[in-house]
Each structure stands twice: as C-alpha cells, then as structure tokens.
C-alpha distance (Angstrom), angle and dihedral (degrees) to the residues before:
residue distance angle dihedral
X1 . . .
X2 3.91 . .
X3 4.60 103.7 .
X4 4.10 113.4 -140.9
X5 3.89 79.6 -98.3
X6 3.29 101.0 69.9
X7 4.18 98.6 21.5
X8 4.13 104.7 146.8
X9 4.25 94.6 -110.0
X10 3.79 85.1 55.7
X11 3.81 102.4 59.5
X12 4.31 101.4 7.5
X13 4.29 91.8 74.3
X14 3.25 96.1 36.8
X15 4.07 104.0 46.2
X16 4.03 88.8 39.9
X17 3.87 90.0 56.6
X18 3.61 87.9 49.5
X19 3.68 93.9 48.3
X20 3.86 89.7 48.9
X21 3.55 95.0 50.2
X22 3.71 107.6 71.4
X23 3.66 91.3 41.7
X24 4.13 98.6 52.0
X25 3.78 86.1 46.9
X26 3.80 97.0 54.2
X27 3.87 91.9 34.1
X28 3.72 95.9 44.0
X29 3.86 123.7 0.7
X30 4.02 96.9 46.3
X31 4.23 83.0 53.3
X32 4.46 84.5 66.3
X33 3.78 96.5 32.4
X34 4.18 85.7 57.4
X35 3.39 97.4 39.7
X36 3.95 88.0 50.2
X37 3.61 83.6 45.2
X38 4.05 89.4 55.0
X39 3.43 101.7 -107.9
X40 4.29 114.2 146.7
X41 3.57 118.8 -110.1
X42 3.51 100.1 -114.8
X43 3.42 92.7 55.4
X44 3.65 97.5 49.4
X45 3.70 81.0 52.2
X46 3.43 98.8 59.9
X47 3.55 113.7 31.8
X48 4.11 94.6 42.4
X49 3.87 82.0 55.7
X50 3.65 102.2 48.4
X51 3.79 82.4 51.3
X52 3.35 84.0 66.6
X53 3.96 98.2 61.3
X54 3.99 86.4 101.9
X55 3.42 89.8 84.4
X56 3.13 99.0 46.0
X57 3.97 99.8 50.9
X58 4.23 86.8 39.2
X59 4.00 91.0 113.7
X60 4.04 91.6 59.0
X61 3.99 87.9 71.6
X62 3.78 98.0 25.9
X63 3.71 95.2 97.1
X64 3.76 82.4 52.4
X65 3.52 91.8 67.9
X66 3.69 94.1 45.5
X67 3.53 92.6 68.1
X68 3.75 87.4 54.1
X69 4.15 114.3 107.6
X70 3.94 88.0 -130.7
X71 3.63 139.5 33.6
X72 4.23 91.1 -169.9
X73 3.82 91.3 61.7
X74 3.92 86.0 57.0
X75 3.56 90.9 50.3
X76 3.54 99.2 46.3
X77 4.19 92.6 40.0
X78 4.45 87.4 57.4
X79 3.47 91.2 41.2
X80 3.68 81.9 61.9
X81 3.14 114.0 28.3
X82 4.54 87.9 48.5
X83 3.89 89.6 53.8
X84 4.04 90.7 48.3
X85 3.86 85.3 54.3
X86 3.45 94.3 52.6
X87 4.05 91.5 50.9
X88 4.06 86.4 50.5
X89 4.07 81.4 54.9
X90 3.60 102.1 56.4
X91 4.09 87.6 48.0
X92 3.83 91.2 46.9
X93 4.55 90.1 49.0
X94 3.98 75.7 83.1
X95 3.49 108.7 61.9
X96 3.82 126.7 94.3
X97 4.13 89.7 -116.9
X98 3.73 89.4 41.8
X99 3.71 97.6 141.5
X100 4.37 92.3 57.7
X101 3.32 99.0 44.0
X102 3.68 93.6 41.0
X103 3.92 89.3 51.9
X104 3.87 85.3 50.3
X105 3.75 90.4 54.9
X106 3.12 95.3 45.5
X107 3.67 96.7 56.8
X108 3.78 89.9 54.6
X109 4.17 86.1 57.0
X110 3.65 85.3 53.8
X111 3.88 102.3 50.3
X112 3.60 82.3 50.0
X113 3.51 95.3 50.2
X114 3.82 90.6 51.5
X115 3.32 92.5 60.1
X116 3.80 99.7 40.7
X117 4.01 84.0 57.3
X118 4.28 94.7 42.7
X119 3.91 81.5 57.1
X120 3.50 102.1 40.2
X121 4.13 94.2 49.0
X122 3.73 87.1 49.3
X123 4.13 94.0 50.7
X124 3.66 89.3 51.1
X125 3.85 101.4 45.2
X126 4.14 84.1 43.2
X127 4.02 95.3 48.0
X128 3.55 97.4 34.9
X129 4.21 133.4 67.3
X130 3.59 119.3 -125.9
X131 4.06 83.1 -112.2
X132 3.86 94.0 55.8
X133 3.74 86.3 34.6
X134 3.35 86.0 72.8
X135 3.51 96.4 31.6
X136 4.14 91.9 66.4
X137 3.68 92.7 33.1
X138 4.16 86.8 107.5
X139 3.32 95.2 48.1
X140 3.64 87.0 45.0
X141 3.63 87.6 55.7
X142 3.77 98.5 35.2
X143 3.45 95.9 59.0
X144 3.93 96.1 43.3
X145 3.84 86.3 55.2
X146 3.65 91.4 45.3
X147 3.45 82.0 70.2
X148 3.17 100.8 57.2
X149 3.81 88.2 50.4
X150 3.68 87.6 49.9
X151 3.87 91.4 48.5
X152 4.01 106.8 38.1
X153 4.38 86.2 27.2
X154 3.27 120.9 45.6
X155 4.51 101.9 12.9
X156 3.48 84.2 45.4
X157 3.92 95.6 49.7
X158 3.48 88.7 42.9
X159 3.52 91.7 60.9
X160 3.59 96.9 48.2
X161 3.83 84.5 60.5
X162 3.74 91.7 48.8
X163 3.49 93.8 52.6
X164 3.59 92.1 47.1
X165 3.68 96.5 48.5
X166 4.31 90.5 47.2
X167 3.80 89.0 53.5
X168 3.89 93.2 46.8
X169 4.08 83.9 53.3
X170 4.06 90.3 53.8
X171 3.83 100.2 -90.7
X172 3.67 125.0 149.7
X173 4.07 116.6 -117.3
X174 3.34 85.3 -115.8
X175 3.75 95.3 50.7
X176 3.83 95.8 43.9
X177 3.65 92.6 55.4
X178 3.63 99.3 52.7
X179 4.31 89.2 45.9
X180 4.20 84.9 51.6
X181 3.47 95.8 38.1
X182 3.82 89.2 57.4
X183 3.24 94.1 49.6
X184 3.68 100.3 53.4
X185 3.83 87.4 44.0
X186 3.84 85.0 63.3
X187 3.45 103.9 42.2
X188 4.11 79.8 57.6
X189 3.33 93.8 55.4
X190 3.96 97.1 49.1
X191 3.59 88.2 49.0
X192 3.91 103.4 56.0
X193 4.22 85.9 41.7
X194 3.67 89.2 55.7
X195 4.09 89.7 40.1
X196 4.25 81.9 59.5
X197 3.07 103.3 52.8
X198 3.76 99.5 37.3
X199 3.85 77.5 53.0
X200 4.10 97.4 51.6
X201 3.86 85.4 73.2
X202 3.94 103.2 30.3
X203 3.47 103.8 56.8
X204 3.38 133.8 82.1
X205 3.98 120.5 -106.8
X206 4.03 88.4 -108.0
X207 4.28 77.9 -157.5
X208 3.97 118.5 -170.2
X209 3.70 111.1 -95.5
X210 4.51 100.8 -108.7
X211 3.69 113.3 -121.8
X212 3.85 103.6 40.0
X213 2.97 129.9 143.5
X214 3.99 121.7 -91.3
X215 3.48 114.2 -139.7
X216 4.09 129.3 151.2
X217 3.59 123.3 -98.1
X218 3.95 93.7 -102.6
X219 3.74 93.1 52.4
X220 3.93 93.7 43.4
X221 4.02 89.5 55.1
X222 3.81 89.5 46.1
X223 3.17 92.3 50.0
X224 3.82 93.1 44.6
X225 3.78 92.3 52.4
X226 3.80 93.9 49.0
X227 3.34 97.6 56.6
X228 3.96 100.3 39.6
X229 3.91 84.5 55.6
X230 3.73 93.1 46.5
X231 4.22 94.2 51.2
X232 3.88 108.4 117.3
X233 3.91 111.3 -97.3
X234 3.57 89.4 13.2
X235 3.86 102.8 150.2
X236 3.65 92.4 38.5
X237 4.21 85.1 57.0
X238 3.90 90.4 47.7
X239 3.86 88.1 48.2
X240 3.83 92.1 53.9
X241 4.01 88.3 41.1
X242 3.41 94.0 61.1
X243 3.81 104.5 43.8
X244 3.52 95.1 41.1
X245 4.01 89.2 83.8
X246 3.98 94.6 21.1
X247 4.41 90.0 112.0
X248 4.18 87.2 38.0
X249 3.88 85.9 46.1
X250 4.03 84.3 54.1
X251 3.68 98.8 49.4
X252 3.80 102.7 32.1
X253 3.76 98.8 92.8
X254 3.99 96.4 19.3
X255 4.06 99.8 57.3
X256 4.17 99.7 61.4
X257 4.19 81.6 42.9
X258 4.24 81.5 50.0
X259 3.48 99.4 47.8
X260 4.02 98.5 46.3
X261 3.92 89.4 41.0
X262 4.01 110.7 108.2
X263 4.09 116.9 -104.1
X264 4.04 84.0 -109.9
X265 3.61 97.0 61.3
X266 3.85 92.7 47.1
X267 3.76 97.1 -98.5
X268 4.01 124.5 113.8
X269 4.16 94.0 -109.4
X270 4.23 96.4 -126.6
X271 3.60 119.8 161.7
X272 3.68 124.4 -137.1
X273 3.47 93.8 -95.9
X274 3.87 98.1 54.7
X275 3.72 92.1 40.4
X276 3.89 87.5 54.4
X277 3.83 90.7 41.9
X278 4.00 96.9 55.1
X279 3.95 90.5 46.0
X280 3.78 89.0 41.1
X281 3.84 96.0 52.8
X282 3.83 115.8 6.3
X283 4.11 87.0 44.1
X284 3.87 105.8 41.7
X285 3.74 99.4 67.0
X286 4.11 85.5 39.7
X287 3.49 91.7 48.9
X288 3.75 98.3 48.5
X289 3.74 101.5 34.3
X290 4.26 80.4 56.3
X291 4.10 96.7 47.2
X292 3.81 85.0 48.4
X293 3.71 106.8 44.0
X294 3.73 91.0 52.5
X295 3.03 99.9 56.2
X296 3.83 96.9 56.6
X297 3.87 84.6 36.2
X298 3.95 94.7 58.8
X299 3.92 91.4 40.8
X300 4.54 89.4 48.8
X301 3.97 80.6 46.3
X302 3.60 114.9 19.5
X303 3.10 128.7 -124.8
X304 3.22 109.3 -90.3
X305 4.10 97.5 50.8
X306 3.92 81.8 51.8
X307 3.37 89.9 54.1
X308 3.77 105.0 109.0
X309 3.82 94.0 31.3
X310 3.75 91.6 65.6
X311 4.10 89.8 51.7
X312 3.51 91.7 49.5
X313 3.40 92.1 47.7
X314 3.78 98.9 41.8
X315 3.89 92.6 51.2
X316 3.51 111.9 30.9
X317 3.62 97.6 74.8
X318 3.96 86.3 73.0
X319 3.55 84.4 90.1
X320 3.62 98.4 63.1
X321 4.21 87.6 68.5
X322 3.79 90.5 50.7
X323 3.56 93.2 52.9
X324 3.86 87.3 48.8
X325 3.85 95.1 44.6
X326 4.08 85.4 50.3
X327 3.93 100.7 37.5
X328 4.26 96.9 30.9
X329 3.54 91.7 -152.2
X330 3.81 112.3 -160.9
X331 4.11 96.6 -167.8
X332 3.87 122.7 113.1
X333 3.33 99.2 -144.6
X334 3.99 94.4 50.3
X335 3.83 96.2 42.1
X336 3.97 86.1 44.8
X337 4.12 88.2 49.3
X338 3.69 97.1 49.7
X339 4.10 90.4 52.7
X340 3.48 89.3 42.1
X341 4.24 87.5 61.2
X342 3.73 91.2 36.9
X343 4.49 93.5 58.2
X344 3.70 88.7 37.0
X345 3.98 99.4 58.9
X346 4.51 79.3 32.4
X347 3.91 84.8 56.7
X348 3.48 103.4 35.9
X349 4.13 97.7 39.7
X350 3.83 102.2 42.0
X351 3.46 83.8 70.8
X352 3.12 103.1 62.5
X353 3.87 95.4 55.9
X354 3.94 89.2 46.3
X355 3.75 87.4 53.0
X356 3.91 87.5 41.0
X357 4.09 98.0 62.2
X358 4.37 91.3 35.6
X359 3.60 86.7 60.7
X360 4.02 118.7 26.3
X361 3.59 95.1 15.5
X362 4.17 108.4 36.5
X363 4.15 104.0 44.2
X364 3.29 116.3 118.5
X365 3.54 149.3 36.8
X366 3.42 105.6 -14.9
X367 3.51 94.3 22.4
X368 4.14 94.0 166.5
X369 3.77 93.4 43.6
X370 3.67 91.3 51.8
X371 3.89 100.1 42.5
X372 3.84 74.5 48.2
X373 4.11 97.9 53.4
X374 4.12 83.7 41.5
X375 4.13 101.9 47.9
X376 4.52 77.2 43.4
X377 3.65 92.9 59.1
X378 4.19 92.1 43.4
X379 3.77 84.1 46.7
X380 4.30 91.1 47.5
X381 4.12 83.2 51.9
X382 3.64 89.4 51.1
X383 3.96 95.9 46.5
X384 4.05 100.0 44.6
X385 3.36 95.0 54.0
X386 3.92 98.1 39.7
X387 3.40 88.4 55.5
X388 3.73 93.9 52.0
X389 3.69 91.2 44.7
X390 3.90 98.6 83.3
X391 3.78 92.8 53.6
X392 4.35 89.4 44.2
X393 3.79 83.2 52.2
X394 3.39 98.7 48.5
X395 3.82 101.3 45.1
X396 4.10 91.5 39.0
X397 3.78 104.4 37.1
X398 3.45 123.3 -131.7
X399 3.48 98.8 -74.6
X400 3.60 104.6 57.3
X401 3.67 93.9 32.5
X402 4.03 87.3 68.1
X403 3.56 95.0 48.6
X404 3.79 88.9 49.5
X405 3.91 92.8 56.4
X406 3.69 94.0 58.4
X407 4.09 96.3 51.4
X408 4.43 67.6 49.3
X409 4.13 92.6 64.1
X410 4.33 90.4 41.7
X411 3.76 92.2 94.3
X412 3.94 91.5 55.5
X413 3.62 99.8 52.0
X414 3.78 90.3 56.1
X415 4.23 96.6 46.4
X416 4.00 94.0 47.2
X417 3.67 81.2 59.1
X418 4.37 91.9 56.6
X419 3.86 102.3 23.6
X420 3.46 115.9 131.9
X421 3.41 128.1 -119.6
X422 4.33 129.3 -141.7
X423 3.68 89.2 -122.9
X424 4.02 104.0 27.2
X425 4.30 96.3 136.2
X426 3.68 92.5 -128.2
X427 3.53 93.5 53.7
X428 4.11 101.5 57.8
C-alpha cells in the first residue's frame, strides 16, 4: 500500500527530469557551449559522444547495484554526486586545457548518471504494476523530455541572453561565452543537488527483496548475461532496440551544430538565444502534449497494436530537417513549426520503445539488470553513430547528410511491422 509520501506523481516527474537532465546536457547543450567555446565540429562530435559510453556499458555494474539494500540511496547519491560534477565544470571552462579536462569531467557526470538511471528504472518497474507501469509511462516520458526542454530551452536561451548582455558591456565573443557558459554550468549543478535531496524524502525505499539469493558480483553478471541472451526472440528485440533511435542517433549532435551554422555553410545561422527560444516555446507544449498522449494512447490500444504508429511517428519528423537543410527557411513561424513536429513524434514515440524493453524485453529474473543491458544497447546505437555523425556531416554537407538519415530509419519501419511479442499465441 503506496503512503501520499511516496504516491507515483510525487516522485515519477520529478526523478525522470532528473534522470533526463545530465544526459540532454552532455548529449546536447555541452555540443553549443564547445562550439561557442571554439571547439571543431568533429571533435565535439566525437568526444561528447564517447562521453556517452556510460550508458552504454551501465548493465556491466547493474547486478552490482542489485545486491545493494536500497535503490533510493542510489538515486539520491547520483543526483548528487552528477550536479557536483557539473559545478567542477563551470570552474574548469577557465583553464587553458579547458576542453580535456572538461571532457574528463564530464565523463565522471555520465558514469554517475548511468547509474542514477540503472537505479531509477529498477525502483519504478519494482514499485510499480505492469498496469500503472503503463499508466505513468507519460509522465515518465514527459518529465524526461521536460528536461530536455529545460536543458536545450530555457539554459540554452539563457545563455544567448548572457552572451548578448557580456558583448553589449564590451566583452569579447570569446569572453562572453565562457562568463555564460559558467553560469549555466552552475545553475545545473544547483538544480540536480536540490533534485537529491528533494529526492532523499520523496522516493520510495526501493528495499532489496529478503531471501535472495547471495551470489558475487562475477557470478550475478554471468548469470545476468546468460539469461538476457537466452530470452525468446532475443536478437530480434536487440535488432529493433537499436534501430529504433538509429535516424535520432544521426541528428542528435548534428541539428544544434545545423541550426547555429551560418546560411553560407549550409546551416540556418540561429544564435543561441533563438535556438533556445524555439525549443523553449514552440517545443515545450509539443513535447509534453506528445509524452502524454502516448501514454494514454498505448494503454486505450496497447502496445503492441500501437506499435507501428509510434515508429512512424517517432521517425518521420526527420524529414522536416531535410526540408530545412534544402529550402533554409529563415521564418519563425516555419522553423518554430518544423521543431514543434520533430518533439511531438520525440515525445510521443520514445515511449513506446521505453514501454517496449519494461515489458517484452525486462521480465524476469533480473528484471533491472536486464532493462539495464537493453536501455545499454539503445544507448550503444545512439553513441556509434553520434560519434560518426560529425565526420558524415562534414564530408556530405548538410543536405545530403539528412536525406541519408532517413534511408537510416527504413529498416525500422519494416521490423515494427514483424516483431514478436512475449505473449503473441503462436509464439508460446
């Protein structure tokens, strides 16, 4: 019997937007702070995806954490722990080798975040029933796009303004970057601290079920492996895993780099500011409305009727950024309409896939290691080819790189239509 302490709405928002924070910021927001900063593309590229690798490795300490008495204290401890990181960032933006040590920091953020996001997954799958699983899902995902509003909106906005206002006073671009890039560093810190320890009393214990079975860390992850590899359907669910977010795994990095670049070199020519204003206004509500409406949608449907929808929905919007890489539209209200179609299939299709791997993918045994190993490999599709992405930009130009990541998102279209499901009749 779940108190009005620990009721879902008053820890799922909240612990979701703190698990999607440290993830859009490394993913997304560091790619404009270095480029502000005058770091090349293709190395932004590369080393803000390897960063990344975290996430993908996650399910190699996952059984770690299962032996642990309490999945809160894990949560909590990240939450810390990330926004501490991001403090140490904003100090290290001033030193002459700002760029390596940054990248080093930033890779401790990301291990942390990781494991804040192994824990979290496994709290909610333990505390919740399949039913209100599904139930919270779009708040789930609401609240981890929200982030990403938060995070590529409103701190990136923010420092647009900063920037603006240093330059105004005198200040070099160079110098008014690194002053708003500082701050917004900061502000990311103070948020994930406050996140934790709003957190310590929110969430539910997440305590260690009594009466399992001790084994060491080496046999737990053997055993973990074995049995993930020996799930029914198992390759054809890793196949669909990973080319889900192949096209989003394209654009991820390359689409803030598209917008800022100039008209002459292809891109749209947006300052931080705008960039942060269209994702802050045009994609909030999108974003949002999408998380939300799917998750009623896929519970009035189920999920795997829906199936298809949610592909179409998730990956068609590609096509708005190679209409704007071809056509370099300079209106508002066109710009502001195409990312308002892109977060709303985002919002309303990531859910699907989360919803995917906690249900046909996860049950079990070691249900938190293997929604772990699965969310890994989605993560390791979403790495490779981000870090590829800067070099396929570069050699391709924008135009044709676009067009190339939608023949990229083919193969999923056709697989949603033949996956398997757990409890398809023909397949028991």
């Amino acid at each position: 019997m779940k108190t009005e302490t620990n009721h879902p709405l008053r820890w799922v928002p909240s612990a979701y937007f703190a698990m999607g924070l440290p993830f859009v910021i490394l993913n997304m927001v560091c790619v404009l702070m270095f480029k502000g900063l005058g770091i090349a593309d293709s190395q932004i590229a590369l080393w803000t995806s390897i960063i990344m690798f975290p996430w993908t490795l996650k399910f190699l300490w996952s059984p770690l954490l299962e032996l642990l008495p309490s999945k809160r204290m894990i949560v909590v401890a990240t939450q810390i722990i990330s926004g501490a990181g991001f403090a140490c960032v904003a100090l290290a933006l001033h030193l002459p080798s700002f760029f390596a040590v940054c990248i080093a920091l930033l890779a401790v953020v990301a291990f942390s975040g990781a494991t804040h996001d192994i824990a979290l997954d496994g709290l909610y799958m333990a505390e919740l029933s399949e039913q209100d699983q599904a139930k919270y899902i779009g708040w789930q995902g609401a609240f981890y796009n929200i982030a990403k509003l938060v995070a590529t909106g409103l701190l990136v906005y923010l420092a647009g303004v900063l920037i603006d206002a240093r330059e105004a006073a005198g200040a070099t671009s160079g110098e008014a970057a690194l002053h708003a890039w500082t701050i917004i560093m900061g502000a990311a810190a103070v948020l994930l601290v406050v996140l934790g320890l709003y957190h310590r009393f929110s969430l539910p214990a997440g305590l260690k079920a009594e009466g399992t079975e001790k084994k060491s860390a080496g046999e737990e992850l053997k055993a973990v492996i074995g049995d993930f590899f020996r799930k029914k359907h198992i390759w054809l669910y890793i196949a669909f895993i990973i080319l889900y977010r192949l096209g989003e795994g394209f654009v991820m990095k390359i689409v803030p780099l598209f917008l800022k670049a100039d008209v002459a070199s292809g891109g749209l020519g947006l300052s931080e500011q705008q960039i942060g204003l269209y994702y802050g206004t045009f994609g909030a509500a999108a974003f949002v409305l999408g998380s939300l409406l799917a998750g009623y949608y896929i519970s009035h449907r189920g999920l795997k009727k829906a199936l298809f929808s949610l592909v179409c929905i998730f990956n068609l919007p590609f096509l708005v950024y190679a209409w704007f890489a071809w056509a370099q539209p300079s209106s508002a209200l066109l710009i502001g309409s195409g990312i308002v179609l892109e977060y709303f299939g985002y919002g309303f299709g990531f859910v699907g896939l989360t919803l995917f791997m906690m249900q046909q993918v996860a049950p079990g045994k070691h249900q938190m290691a293997h929604y772990a190993f699965a969310s890994a490999i989605m993560n390791l599709s979403v790495m490779v080819t981000g870090a590829v992405s800067g070099f396929l930009s570069d050699a391709l130009g924008y135009k044709l790189f676009f067009i190339v990541v939608m023949l990229a998102t083919v193969p999923i279209f056709i697989l949603s239509r033949v996956v398997p499901f757990r409890d398809d009749k023909t397949n028991t």
